[in-house]
C-alpha positions as CSV (number, residue, x, y, z in Angstrom):
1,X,118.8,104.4,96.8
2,X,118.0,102.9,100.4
3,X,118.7,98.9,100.6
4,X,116.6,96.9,101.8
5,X,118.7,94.5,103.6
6,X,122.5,95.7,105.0
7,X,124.4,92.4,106.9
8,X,127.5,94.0,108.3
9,X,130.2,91.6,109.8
10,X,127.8,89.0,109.8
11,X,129.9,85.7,112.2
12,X,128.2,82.3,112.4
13,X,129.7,79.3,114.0
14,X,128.4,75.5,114.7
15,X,131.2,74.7,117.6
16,X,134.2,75.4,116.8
17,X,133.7,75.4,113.0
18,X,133.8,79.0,111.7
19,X,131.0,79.1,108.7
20,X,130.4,83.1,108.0
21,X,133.7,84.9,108.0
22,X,132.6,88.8,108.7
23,X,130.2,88.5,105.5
24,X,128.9,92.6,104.3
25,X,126.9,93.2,101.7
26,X,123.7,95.2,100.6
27,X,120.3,94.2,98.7
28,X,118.5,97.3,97.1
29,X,114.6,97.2,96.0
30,X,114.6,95.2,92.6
31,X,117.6,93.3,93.3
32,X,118.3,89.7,91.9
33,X,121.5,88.5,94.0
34,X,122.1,84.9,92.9
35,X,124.9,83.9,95.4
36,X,127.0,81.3,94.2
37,X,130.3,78.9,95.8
38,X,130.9,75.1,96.7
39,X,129.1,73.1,98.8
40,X,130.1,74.1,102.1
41,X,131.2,77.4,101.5
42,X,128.4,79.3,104.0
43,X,125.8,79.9,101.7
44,X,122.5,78.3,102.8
45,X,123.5,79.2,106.5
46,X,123.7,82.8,105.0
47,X,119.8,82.6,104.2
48,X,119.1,80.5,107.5
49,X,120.7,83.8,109.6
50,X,118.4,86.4,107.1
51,X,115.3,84.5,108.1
52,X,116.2,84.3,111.5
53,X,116.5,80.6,111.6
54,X,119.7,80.3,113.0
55,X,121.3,82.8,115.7
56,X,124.6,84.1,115.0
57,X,127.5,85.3,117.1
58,X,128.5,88.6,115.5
59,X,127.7,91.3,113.2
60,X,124.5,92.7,112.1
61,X,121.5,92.3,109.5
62,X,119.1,95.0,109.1
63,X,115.9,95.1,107.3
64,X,114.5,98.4,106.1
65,X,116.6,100.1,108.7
66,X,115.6,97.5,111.7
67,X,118.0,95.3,113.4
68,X,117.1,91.6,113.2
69,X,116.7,88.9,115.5
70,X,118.7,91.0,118.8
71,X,118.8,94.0,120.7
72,X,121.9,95.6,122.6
73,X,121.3,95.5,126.2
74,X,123.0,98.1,128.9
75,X,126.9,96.9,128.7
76,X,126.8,96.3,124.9
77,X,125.9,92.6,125.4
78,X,123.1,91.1,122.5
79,X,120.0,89.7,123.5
80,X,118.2,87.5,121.5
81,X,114.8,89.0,120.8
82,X,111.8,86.8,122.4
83,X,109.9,85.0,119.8
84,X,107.1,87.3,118.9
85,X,109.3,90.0,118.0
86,X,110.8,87.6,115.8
87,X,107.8,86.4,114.4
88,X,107.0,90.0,113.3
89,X,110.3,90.6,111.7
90,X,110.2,87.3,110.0
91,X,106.9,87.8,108.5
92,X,108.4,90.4,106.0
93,X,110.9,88.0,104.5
94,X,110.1,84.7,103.3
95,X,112.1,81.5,102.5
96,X,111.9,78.7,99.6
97,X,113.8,75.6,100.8
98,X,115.2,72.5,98.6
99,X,112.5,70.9,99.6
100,X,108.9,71.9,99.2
101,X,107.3,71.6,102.8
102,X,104.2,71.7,101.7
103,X,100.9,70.4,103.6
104,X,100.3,67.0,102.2
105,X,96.2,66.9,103.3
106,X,96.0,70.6,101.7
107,X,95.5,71.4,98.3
108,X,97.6,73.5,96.3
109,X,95.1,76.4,97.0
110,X,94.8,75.4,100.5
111,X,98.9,75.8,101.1
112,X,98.8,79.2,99.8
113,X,96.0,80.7,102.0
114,X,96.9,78.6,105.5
115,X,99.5,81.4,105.9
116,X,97.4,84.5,104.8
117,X,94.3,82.9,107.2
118,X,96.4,81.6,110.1
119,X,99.5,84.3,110.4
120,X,97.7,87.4,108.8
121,X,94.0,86.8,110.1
122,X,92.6,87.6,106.7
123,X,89.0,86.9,106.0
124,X,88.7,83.4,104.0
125,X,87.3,84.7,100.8
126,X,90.0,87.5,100.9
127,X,92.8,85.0,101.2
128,X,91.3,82.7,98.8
129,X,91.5,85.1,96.1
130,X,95.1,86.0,96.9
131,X,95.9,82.8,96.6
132,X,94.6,82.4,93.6
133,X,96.0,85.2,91.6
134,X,99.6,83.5,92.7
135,X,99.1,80.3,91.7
136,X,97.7,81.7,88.3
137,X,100.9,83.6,88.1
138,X,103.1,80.7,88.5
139,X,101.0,78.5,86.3
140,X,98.8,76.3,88.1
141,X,95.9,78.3,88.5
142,X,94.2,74.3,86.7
143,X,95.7,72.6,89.5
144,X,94.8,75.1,92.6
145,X,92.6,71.5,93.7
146,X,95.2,68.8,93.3
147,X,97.0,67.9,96.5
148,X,100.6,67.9,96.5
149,X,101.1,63.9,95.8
150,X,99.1,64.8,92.8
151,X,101.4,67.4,91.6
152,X,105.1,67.1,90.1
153,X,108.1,68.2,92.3
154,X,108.4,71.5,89.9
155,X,104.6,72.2,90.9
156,X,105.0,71.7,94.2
157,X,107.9,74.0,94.1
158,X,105.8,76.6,92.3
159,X,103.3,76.1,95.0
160,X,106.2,76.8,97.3
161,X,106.9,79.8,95.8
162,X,103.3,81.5,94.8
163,X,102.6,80.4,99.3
164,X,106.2,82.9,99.8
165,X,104.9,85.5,97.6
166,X,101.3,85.7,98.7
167,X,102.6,86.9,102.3
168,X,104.0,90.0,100.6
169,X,107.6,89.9,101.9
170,X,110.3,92.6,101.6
171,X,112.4,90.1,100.3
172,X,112.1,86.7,99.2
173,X,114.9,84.4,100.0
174,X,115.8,81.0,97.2
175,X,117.8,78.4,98.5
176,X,118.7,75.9,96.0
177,X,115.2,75.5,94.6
178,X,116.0,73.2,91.9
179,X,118.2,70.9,93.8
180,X,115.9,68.3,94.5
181,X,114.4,68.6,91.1
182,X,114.8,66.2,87.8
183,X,116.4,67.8,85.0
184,X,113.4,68.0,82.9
185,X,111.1,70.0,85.8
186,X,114.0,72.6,86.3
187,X,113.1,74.7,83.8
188,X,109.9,75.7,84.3
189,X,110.7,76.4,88.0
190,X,113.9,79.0,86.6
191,X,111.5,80.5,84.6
192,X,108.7,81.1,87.3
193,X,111.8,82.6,88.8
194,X,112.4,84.7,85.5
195,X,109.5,86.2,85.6
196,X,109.3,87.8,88.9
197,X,113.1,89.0,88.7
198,X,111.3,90.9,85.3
199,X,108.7,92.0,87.9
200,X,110.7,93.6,89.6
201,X,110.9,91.1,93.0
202,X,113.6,91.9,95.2
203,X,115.5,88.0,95.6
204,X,118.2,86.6,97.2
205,X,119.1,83.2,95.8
206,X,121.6,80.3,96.9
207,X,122.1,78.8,93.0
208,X,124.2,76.2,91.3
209,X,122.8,77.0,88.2
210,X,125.4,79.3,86.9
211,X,123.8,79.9,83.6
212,X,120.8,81.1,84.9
213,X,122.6,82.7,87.2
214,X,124.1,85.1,85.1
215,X,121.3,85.5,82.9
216,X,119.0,86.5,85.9
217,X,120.9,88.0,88.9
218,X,121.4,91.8,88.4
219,X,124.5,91.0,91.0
220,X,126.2,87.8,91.7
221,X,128.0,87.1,95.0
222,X,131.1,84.1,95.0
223,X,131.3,82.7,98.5
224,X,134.1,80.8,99.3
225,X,135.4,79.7,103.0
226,X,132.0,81.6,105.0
227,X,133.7,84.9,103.2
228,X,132.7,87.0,100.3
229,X,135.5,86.8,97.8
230,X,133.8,88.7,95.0
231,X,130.5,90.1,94.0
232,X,129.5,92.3,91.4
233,X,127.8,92.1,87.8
234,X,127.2,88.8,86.4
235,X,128.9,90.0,83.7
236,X,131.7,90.7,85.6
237,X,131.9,87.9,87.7
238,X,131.7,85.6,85.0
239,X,133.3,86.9,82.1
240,X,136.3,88.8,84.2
241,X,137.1,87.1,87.6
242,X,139.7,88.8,89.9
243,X,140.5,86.5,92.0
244,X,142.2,82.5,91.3
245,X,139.7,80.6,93.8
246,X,136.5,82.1,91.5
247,X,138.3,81.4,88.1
248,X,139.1,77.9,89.7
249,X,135.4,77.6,90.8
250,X,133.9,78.8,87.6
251,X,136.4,76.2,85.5
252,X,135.3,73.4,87.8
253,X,131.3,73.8,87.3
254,X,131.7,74.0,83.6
255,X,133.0,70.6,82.9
């Protein structure tokens, strides 16, 4: 099977702190990588670098076979791509943040379609019913006319969710989605999430929920330091850890 996504050496820095350490790894079609590690450890930087959101120094991310974000110039030096190239490339990978960024004067209908009418020039009506079959599949197809200070913060993270999906990305990118969340709205965001792992939708997702990590991902990734210490099977990862810092880590979340 072909992945999807290949990073290769990937080396990110802010000054002279080091925060991706040579990170490899491969995403296939289907796959549910939950990536998990302290605060710290490299992983939402990780996801800002796939989405193009931050440049990095070294190494290489491909999507579908294409390089992302730069090109190699005569002499071997990188060039940043200019910003409609990247445009394009980003507009087959979307991104869920902590925080919902959702239009406050839009609706929760009106969120979902701004980027199907705006960035893919689909016909109104078109888009409309796009956006529609999302937000019935995350379970607010009742509230597709409340704005979002109508809404709860797991709705408005659903909302956040069916707006990423409707652009239908090669990969859809989770970065702590239930961090800003109170305990009792977590749940029904994890199990929107659920249901398009069962789907079959091909996720990356930063996580500090380690249950539902294990019960979800079909690969888990322990990031410690901007490295990749181990990855593998959930089962593996948390039922046999090879290494002292992920048995320390894994001891330390469960009390």
């Amino acid at each position: 099977m072909t992945p999807i996504l290949t990073i290769e050496g990937l080396t990110k820095s802010f000054g002279s702190n080091r925060i991706l350490r040579g990170v490899d790894f491969e995403v296939f079609p289907s796959d549910v990588v939950a990536i998990i590690g302290a605060s710290g450890s490299g992983k939402t930087t990780l996801l800002r670098c796939i989405d193009l959101l931050e440049e990095f120094e070294a190494g290489e991310i491909r999507l579908d076979g294409e390089e992302l974000g730069y090109r190699t110039a005569p002499g071997g030096r990188r060039v940043r791509l200019p910003g409609r190239q990247l445009a394009r490339q980003r507009a087959k990978i979307a991104m869920v943040f902590q925080s919902y960024n959702l239009f406050p004067h839009l609706t929760a209908l009106g969120n979902v379609m701004i980027g199907l009418t705006r960035v893919q020039h689909r016909p109104k009506a078109e888009a409309r019913a796009i956006a529609e079959t999302w937000l019935d599949r995350v379970g607010l197809a009742e509230r597709r006319n409340h704005h979002p200070s109508a809404l709860s913060g797991g709705q408005q993270q659903r909302v956040a969710i069916a707006r990423a999906l409707a652009m239908e990305p090669r990969l859809l990118l989770l970065d702590e989605v239930t961090s800003a969340l109170d305990p009792e709205l977590v749940q029904e965001v994890l199990l929107t999430i659920r249901r398009l792992a069962e789907a079959g939708t091909t996720m990356l997702i930063v996580t500090h929920e380690m249950r539902f990590a294990r019960q979800v991902s079909t690969r888990t990734v322990f990031m410690d330091q901007g490295a990749i210490v181990e990855q593998g099977p959930p089962e593996a990862i948390f039922g046999a850890p090879k290494t002292r810092r992920l048995a320390e880590f894994l001891t330390n979340v469960s009390h």
